[in-house]
N, C-alpha and C positions, 0 to 999 in steps of 0.2 A: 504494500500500500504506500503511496505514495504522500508525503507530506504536502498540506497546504500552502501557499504562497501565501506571505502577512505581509508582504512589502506593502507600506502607506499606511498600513491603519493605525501607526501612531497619531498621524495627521489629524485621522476622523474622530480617532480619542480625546486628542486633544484639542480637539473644535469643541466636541460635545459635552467633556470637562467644563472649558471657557463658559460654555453657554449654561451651563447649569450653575455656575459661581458666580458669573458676574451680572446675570439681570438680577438674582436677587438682592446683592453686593452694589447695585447701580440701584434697585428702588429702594433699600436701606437710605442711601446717600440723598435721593431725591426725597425723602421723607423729613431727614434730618434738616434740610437745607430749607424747606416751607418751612418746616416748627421754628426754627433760630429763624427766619427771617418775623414771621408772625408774633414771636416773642417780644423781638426787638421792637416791632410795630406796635406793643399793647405799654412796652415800656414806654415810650417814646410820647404815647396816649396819655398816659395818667401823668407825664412832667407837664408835658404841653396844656392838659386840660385844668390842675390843680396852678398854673403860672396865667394862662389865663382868666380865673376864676377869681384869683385874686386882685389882678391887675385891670376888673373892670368897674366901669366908673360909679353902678348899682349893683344889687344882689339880685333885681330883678332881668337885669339882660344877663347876669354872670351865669348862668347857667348855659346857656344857648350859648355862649359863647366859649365855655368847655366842651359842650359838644361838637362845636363846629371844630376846634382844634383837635381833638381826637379822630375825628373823621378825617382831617387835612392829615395827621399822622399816620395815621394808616396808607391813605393813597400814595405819600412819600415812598412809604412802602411796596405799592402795586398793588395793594389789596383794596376789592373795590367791597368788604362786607362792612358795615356799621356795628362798632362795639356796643355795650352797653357802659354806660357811664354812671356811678353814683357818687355826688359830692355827699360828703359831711362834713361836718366842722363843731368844734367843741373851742371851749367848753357851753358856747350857747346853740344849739341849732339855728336858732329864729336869725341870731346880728353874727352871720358868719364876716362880713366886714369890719370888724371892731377890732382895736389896737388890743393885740394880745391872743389874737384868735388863730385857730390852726385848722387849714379846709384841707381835707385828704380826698383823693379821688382816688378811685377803682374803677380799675379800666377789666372789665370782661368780656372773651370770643372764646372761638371756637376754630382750630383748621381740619377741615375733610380730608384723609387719609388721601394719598393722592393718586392715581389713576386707577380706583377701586369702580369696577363694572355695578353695573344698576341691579344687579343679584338681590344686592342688598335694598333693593326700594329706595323711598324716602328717607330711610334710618341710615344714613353714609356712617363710620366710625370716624370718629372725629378724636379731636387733643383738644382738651378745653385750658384756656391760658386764665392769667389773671396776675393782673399786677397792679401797684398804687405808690403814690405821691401823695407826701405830706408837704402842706407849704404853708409857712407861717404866714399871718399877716404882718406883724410887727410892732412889735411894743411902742416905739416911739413913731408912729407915725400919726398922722389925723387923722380924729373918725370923722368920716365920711357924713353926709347926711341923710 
């Protein structure tokens, strides 16, 4: 009996090796890279929106105008989803503009796992983010009216 010829099929081993290591090893890496990017973008939300919030001229546009910062922080980012924004501020809720006050915002999302097929419906598995900024208003400054 005669032996087989295996000339080449290291080649097709090694193709099909590649191919099994590195699409997973490449959607790890495309995973990682929307999470850190989208992180960066939630971070970047709650400085932007707690520095807006304090630096506006009533408490009644200072809200909207943490939102709209947040949102502008994200797009910076390419991400065209709307976080969820909550200000607080202590130690009064009502006069968060008062000399001595501290407004924190919490910036909240979500990123959709990334080129996961519609298997899954409307339930995509998702990374839910979340981060927050304290900003003082400032002891010596003037309260506002």
């Amino acid at each position: 009996m005669r032996a087989r010829d295996e000339q080449g099929t290291a080649v097709i081993e090694f193709v099909w090796l590649a191919i099994l290591l590195l699409v997973p090893l490449l959607y790890v890496v495309l995973t990682v890279f929307e999470t850190q990017r989208a992180a960066y973008a939630a971070s970047a939300a709650a400085r932007s929106a707690g520095r807006a919030f304090v630096t506006s001229p009533d408490q009644a546009s200072a809200y909207g105008r943490a939102q709209a910062a947040a949102r502008l922080a994200y797009a910076d980012q390419g991400l065209s989803d709307v976080p969820q924004v909550q200000i607080t501020c202590s130690p009064s809720p009502r006069d968060c503009l008062t000399p001595g006050s501290v407004v924190r915002a919490e910036i909240r999302s979500s990123v959709d796992l990334p080129l996961l097929p519609a298997v899954f419906g409307s339930q995509t598995p998702a990374i839910r983010l979340q981060a927050d900024h304290q900003a003082p208003y400032g002891t010596f400054r003037e309260e506002r009216p």
